[in-house]
FIKOLZA-1660 file (N, C-alpha, C; in steps of 0.1 Angstrom, whole numbers, plus 5000, padded with zeros to 4 digits):
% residues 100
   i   px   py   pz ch aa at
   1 6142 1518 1924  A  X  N
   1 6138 1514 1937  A  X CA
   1 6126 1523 1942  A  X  C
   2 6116 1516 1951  A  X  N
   2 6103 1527 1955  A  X CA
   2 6109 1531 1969  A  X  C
   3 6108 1542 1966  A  X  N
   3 6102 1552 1980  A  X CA
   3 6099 1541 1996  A  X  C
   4 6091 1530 1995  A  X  N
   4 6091 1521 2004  A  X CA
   4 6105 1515 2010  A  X  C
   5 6110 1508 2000  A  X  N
   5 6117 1499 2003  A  X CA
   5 6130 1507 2005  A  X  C
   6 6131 1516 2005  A  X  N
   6 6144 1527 2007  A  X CA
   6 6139 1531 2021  A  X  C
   7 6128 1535 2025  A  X  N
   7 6124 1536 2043  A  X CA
   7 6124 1530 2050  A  X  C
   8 6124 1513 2042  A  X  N
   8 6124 1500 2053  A  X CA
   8 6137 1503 2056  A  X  C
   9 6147 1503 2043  A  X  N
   9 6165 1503 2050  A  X CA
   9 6169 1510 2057  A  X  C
  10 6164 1526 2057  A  X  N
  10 6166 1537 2064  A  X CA
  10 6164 1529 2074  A  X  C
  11 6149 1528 2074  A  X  N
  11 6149 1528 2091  A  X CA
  11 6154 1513 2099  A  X  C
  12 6158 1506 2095  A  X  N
  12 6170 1493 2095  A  X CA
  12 6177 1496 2101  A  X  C
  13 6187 1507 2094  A  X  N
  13 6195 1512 2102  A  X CA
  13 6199 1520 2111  A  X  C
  14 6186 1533 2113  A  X  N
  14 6184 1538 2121  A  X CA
  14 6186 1532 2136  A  X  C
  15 6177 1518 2134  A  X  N
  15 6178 1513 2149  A  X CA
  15 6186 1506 2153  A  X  C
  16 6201 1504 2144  A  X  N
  16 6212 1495 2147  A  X CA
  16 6220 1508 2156  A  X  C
  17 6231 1503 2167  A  X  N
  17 6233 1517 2174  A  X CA
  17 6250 1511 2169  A  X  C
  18 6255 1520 2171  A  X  N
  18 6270 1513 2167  A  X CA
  18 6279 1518 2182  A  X  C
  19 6288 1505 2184  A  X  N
  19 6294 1505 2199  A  X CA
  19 6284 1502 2210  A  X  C
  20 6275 1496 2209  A  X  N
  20 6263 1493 2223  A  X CA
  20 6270 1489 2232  A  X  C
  21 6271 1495 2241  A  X  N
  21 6279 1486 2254  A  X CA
  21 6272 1475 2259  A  X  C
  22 6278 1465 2261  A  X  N
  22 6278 1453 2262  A  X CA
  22 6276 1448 2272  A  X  C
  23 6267 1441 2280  A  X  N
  23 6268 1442 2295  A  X CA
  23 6283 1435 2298  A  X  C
  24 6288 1440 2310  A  X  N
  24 6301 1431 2312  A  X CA
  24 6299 1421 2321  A  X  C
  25 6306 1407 2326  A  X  N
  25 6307 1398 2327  A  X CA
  25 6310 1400 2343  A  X  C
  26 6308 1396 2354  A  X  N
  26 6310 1398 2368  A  X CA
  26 6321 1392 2370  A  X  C
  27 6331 1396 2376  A  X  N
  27 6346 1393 2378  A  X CA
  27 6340 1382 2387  A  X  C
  28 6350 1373 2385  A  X  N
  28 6349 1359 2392  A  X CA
  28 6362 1356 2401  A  X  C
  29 6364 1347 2412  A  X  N
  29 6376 1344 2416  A  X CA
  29 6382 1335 2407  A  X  C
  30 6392 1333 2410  A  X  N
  30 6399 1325 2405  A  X CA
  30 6400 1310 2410  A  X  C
  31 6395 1303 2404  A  X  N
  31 6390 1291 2407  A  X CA
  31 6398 1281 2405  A  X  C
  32 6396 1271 2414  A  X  N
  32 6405 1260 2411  A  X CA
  32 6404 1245 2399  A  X  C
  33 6412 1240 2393  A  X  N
  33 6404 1235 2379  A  X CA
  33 6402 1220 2384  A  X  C
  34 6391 1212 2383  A  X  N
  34 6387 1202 2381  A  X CA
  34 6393 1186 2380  A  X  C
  35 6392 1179 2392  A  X  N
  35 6407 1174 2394  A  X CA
  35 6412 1163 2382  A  X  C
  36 6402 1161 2371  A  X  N
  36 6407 1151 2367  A  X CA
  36 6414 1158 2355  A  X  C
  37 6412 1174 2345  A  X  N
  37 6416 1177 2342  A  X CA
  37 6434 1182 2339  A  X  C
  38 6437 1183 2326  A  X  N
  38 6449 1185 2322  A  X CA
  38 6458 1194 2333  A  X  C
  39 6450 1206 2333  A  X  N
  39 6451 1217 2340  A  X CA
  39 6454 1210 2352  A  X  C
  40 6449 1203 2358  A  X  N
  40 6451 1201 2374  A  X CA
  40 6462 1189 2374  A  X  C
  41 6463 1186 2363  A  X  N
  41 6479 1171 2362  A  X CA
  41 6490 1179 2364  A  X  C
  42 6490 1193 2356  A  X  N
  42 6500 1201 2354  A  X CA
  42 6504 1210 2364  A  X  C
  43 6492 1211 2373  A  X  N
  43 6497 1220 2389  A  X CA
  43 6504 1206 2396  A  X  C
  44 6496 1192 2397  A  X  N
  44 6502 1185 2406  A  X CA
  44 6516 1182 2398  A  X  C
  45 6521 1181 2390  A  X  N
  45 6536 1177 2388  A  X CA
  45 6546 1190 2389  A  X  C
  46 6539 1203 2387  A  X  N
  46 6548 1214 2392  A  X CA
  46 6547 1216 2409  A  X  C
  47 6540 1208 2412  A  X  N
  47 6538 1211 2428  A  X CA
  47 6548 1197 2436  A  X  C
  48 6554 1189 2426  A  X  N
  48 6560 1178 2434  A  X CA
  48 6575 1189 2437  A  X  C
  49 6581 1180 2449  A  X  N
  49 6590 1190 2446  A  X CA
  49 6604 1190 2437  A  X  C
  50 6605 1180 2429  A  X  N
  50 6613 1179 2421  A  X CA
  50 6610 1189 2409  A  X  C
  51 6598 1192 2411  A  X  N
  51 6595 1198 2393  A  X CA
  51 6594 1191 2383  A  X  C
  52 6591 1196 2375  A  X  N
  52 6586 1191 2361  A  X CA
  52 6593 1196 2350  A  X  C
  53 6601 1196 2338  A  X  N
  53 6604 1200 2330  A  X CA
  53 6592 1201 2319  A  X  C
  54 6597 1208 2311  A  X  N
  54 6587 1208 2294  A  X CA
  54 6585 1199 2292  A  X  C
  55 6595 1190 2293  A  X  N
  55 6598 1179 2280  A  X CA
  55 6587 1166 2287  A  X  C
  56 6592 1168 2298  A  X  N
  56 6580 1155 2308  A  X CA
  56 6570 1159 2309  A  X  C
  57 6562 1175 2312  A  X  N
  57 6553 1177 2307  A  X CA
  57 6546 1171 2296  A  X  C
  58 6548 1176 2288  A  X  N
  58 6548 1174 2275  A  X CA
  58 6547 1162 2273  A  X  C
  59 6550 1152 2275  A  X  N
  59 6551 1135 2274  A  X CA
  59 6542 1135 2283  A  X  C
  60 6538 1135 2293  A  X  N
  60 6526 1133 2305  A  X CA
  60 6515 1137 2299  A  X  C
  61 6511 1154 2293  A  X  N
  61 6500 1156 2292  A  X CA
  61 6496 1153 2275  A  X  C
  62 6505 1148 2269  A  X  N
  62 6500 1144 2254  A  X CA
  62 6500 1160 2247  A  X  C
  63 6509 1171 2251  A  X  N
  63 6507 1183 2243  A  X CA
  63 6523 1185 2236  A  X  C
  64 6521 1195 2229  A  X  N
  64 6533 1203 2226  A  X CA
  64 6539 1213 2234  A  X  C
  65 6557 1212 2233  A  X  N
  65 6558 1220 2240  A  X CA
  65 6556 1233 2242  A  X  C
  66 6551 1242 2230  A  X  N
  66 6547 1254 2229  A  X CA
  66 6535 1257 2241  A  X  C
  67 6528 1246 2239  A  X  N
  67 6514 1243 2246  A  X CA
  67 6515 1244 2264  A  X  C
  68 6524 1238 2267  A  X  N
  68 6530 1235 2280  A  X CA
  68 6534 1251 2280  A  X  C
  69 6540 1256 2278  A  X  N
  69 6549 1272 2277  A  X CA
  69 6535 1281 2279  A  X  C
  70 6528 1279 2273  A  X  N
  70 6514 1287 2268  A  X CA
  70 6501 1282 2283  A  X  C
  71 6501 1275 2286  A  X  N
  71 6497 1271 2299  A  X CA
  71 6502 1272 2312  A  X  C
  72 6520 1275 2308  A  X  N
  72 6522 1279 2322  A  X CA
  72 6518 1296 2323  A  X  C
  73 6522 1303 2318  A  X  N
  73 6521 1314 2314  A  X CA
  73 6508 1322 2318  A  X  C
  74 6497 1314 2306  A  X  N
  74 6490 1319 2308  A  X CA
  74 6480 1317 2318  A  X  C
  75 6479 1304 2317  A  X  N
  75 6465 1298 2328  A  X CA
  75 6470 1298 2345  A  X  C
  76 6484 1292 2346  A  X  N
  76 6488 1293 2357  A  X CA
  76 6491 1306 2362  A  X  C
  77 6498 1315 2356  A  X  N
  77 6507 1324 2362  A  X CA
  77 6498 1339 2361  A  X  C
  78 6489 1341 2351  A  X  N
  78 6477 1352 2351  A  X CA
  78 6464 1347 2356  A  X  C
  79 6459 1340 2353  A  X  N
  79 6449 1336 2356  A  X CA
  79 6443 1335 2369  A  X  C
  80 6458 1320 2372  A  X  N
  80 6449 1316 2386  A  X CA
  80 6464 1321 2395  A  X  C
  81 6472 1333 2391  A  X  N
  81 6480 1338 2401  A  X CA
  81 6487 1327 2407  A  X  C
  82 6494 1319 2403  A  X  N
  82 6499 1309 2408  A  X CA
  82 6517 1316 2409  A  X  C
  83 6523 1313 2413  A  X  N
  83 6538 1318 2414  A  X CA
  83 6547 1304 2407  A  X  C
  84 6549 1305 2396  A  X  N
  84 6560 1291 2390  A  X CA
  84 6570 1301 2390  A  X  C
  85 6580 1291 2396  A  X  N
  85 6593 1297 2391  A  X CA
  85 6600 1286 2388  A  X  C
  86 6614 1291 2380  A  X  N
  86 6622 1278 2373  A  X CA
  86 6636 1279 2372  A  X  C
  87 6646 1269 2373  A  X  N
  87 6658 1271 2375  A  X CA
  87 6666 1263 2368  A  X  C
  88 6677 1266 2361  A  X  N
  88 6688 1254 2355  A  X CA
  88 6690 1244 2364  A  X  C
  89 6686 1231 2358  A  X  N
  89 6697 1222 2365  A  X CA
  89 6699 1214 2355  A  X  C
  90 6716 1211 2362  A  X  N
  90 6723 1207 2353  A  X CA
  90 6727 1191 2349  A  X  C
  91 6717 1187 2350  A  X  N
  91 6709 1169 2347  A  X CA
  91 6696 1170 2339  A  X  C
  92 6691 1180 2341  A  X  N
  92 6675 1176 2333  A  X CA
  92 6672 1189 2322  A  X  C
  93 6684 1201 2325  A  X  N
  93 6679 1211 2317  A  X CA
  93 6667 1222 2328  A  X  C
  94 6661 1227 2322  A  X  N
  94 6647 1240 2334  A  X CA
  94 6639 1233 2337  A  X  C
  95 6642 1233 2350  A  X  N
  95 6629 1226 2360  A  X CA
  95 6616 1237 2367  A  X  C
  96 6608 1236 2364  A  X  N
  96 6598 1244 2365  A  X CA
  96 6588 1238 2378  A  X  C
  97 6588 1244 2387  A  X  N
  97 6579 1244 2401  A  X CA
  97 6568 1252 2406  A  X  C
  98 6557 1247 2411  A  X  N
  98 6552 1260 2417  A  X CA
  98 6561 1262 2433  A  X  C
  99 6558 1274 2437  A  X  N
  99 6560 1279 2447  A  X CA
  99 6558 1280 2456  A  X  C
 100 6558 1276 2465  A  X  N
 100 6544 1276 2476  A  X CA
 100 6548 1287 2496  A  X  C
% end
């Protein structure tokens, strides 16, 4: 190898910085989702007051139930701070509501 092409790489790397901080992303509110969206089928059926189970979830929005579990969790209940809570009953199995 020449003497050149050994300074080009040096200095290659020279100018890569390792850990650059990254600008960060401006905290945003928490927004409400879109009404024709999944997201928003899934607040209005935990918002009726009967509730919603998984299972009719699940059959309404075309997902799995893992998926439904994974969206209350995460999207509703961190995200957009929503308060679901859920209770045995003893006809349908956990009926899952928001709270209002």
């Amino acid at each position: 190898m020449s003497k050149a092409s050994t300074a080009a790489r040096t200095s290659k790397k020279a100018t890569r910085t390792k850990g650059a901080a990254k600008p960060k992303a401006a905290t945003k509110a928490a927004s409400t989702p879109r009404a024709e969206s999944k997201q928003s089928q899934l607040i209005a059926m935990l918002k009726q007051p009967d509730g919603a189970t998984i299972v009719e979830i699940a059959k309404a929005l075309d997902w799995l139930p893992h998926t439904v579990r994974g969206a209350i969790a995460g999207a509703l209940k961190k995200k957009l701070g929503l308060n679901v809570e859920s209770e045995k009953a003893d006809d349908r199995g956990r009926v899952y509501r928001i709270a209002e």
